[in-house]
N, C-alpha and C positions, 0 to 999 in steps of 0.2 A: 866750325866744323860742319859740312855738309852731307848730304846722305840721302838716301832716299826713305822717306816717310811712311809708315804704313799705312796713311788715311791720303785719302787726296786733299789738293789747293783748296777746296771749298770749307771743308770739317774744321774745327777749331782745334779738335783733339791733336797731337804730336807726340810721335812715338819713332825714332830712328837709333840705331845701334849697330856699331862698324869698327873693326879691329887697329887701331893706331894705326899701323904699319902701310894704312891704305888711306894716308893723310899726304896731300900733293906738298910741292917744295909753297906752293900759294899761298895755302891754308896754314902751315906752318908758319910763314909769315905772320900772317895775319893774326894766329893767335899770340902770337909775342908782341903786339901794339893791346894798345888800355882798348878793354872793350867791356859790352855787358849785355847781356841775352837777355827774354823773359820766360825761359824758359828752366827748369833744371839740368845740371850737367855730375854725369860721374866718369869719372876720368881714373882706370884702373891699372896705373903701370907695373908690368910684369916684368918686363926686363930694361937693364938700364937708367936712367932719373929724367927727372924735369925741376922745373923753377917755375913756383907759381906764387905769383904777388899782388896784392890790393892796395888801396891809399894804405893800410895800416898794418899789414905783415908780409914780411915775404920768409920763404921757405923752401928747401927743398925736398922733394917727394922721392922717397929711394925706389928701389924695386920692392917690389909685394904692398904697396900702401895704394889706399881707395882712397882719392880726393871729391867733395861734393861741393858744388854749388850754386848757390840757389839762385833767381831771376834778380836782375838789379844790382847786381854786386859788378862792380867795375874790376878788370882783374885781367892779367895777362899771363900764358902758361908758356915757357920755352920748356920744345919738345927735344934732347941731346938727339946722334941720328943715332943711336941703340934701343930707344924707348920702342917700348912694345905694350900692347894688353886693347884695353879695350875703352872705348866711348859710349855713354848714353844721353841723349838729349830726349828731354819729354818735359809735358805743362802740367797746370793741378788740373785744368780738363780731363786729359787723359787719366789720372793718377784717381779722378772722382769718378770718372764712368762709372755706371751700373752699379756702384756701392752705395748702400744705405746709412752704414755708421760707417761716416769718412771722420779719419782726423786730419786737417791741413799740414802740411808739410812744414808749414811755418810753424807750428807746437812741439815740433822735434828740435834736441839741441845740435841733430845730426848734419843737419842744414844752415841752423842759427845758432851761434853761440856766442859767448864777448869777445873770445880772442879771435871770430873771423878765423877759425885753423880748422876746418873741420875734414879730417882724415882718421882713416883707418887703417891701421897695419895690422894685415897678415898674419899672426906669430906663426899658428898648431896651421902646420899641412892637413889637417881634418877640416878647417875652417875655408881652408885654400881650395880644397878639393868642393864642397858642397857649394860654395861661392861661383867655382867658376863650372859645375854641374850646370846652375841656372842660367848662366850667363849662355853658355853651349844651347841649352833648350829655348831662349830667346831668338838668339843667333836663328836655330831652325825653323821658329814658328814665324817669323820675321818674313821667311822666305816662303810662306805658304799661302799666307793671304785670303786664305778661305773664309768662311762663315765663322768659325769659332778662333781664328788666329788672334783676335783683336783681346779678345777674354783671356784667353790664355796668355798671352803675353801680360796684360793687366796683373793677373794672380802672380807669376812669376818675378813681375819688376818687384810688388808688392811682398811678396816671401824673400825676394832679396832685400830690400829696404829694410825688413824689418831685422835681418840676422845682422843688417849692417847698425842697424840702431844695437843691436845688444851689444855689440863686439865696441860700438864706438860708448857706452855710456860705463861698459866696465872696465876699457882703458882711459878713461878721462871720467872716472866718479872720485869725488863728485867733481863738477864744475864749480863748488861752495867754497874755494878758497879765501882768504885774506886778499886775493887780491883784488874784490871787488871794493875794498877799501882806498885803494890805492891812485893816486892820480892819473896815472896810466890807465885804471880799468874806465874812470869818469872821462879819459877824454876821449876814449875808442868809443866807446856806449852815446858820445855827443855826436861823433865824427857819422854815427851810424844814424843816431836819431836824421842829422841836417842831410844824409841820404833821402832817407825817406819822406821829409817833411819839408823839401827846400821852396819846393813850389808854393807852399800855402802859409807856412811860419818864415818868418824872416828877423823874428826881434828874437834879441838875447833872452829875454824874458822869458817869452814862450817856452823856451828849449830847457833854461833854470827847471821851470815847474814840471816838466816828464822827467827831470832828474834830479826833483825833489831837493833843489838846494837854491838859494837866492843868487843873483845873476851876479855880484860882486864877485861870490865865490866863482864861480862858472869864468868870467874871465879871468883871473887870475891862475885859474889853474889850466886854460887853454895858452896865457901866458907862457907859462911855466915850462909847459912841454910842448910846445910849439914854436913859442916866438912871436906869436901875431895873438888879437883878442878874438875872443868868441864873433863876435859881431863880424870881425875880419872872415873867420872861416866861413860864416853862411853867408857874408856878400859873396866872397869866392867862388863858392859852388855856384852858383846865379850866373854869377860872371863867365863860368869854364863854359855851364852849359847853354848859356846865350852864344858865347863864341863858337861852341859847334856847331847848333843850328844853323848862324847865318853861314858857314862854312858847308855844313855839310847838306844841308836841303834849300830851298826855294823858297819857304817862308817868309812873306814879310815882317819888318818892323812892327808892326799891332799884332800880326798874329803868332810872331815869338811870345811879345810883350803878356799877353792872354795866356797865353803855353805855360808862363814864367808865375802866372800868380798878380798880375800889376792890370789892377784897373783903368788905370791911365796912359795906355801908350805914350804918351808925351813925357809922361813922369819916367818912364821907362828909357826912354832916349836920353834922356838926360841924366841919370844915372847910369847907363852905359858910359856915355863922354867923360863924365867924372872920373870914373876910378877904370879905366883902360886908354883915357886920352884919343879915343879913336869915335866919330861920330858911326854910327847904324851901317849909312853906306859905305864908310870908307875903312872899317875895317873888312866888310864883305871883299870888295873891291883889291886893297892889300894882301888880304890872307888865299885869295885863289890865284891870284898871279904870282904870288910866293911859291905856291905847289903847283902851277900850270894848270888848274884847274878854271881857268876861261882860257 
């Protein structure tokens, strides 16, 4: 979703907020292909639904539900054509400006949680009316631009966040079910670790020990509820996102290979050829004359 920002090109800060309805047929598109920002996104439909899905849940979002989420989450939203309400895209830049007791957005369960669902419905019209009060006073100061717009809108995203943190932890309290027992809650909680840790962990091992259980278990229970081992899903993620690379930037071979975590370009090529049977060049070469992209 694009928009116009309230900071220019240069500023790291981002802050833009724009009503659905003024989403082109482009954009639309594009958010129903796998994608992943680094920024946060609140996605508020008021009338009509959508379908929003990640490797590990998909759902849909009725009318009056606040969808949040966070940077790095790969994730595709279909927009129905009745959806309506509102967008905001902003970073922890913006989100830390000027504030001295910051807490990271990442400490909320409103952002992060195990089941990857992080939505808020609606219920009390009281809740509907003061929610979308702020949203209106953003909207305004958005278009002002002055010396103090930047502040104000900060306070406001922030007095929204946080009414949305109350409403989201007293429809979802706790988060302390049984079913962090479960092998379904171990394999989401892995599938999310090898998100974030694909570049620099690569052994099963590793990944056992942030989830506190020995790597025998760890495969078997990616076994279980997947079908492929542990080991298989973090080669994979390596694999998807070396394929896009050489696809989608200029990048050479060493400098994916380095991107990727592998000291050895060579060892890297060669583990490519292994488990995609396609050498460096020749799947580059393949996959853009597949999409006319040479």
């Amino acid at each position: 979703m694009t928009s116009n920002n309230l900071f220019d090109d240069s500023e790291d800060r981002i802050f833009t907020i724009m009503k659905i309805c003024e989403l082109g047929d482009e954009e639309r598109q594009e958010n129903q292909l796998p994608h992943l920002h680094d920024f946060y996104s609140i996605i508020w439909i008021q009338d009509g639904q959508a379908v929003h899905a990640t490797d590990f849940v998909e759902y849909v979002l009725e009318k009056d539900s606040i969808l949040f989420v966070p940077p790095g989450l790969k994730h595709r939203l279909v927009l129905d054509q009745m959806a309506g309400g509102y967008s905001i895209l902003f970073n922890e830049e913006f989100v830390r400006y000027n504030r001295k007791d910051y807490t990271p957005l990442k400490e909320y369960d409103l952002f992060n949680n195990p089941e990857f669902k992080s939505i808020v419905k609606i219920e009390e019209s009281s809740d509907k009316e003061k929610l979308s009060n702020l949203i209106n006073l953003m909207l305004e100061e958005f278009q002002r631009t002055d010396d103090y717009s930047q502040d104000v809108v900060l306070n406001l995203l922030h007095l929204f966040l946080l009414k949305s943190i109350r409403l989201f932890e007293t429809q979802y309290n706790p988060l302390d079910t049984k079913e962090e027992d479960t092998d379904n809650f171990s394999i989401i909680r892995f599938k999310k670790l090898i998100e974030d840790n694909y570049r620099t962990e690569k052994s099963v091992s590793s990944y056992a020990d942030m989830l506190s259980m020995n790597p025998t278990c760890l495969n078997e229970i990616a076994k279980k509820t997947t079908g492929i081992t542990a080991g298989e899903m973090i080669r994979n993620r390596v694999i998807e996102e070396a394929k896009q690379k050489l696809f989608g930037t200029d990048l050479n071979g060493k400098e994916i290979a380095y991107s990727l975590g592998f000291d050895d370009p060579s060892y890297f090529s060669r583990f490519f050829k292994k488990y995609t049977g396609f050498t460096i060049k020749d799947f580059r070469d393949t996959s853009r004359k597949k999409y006319h992209k040479i």
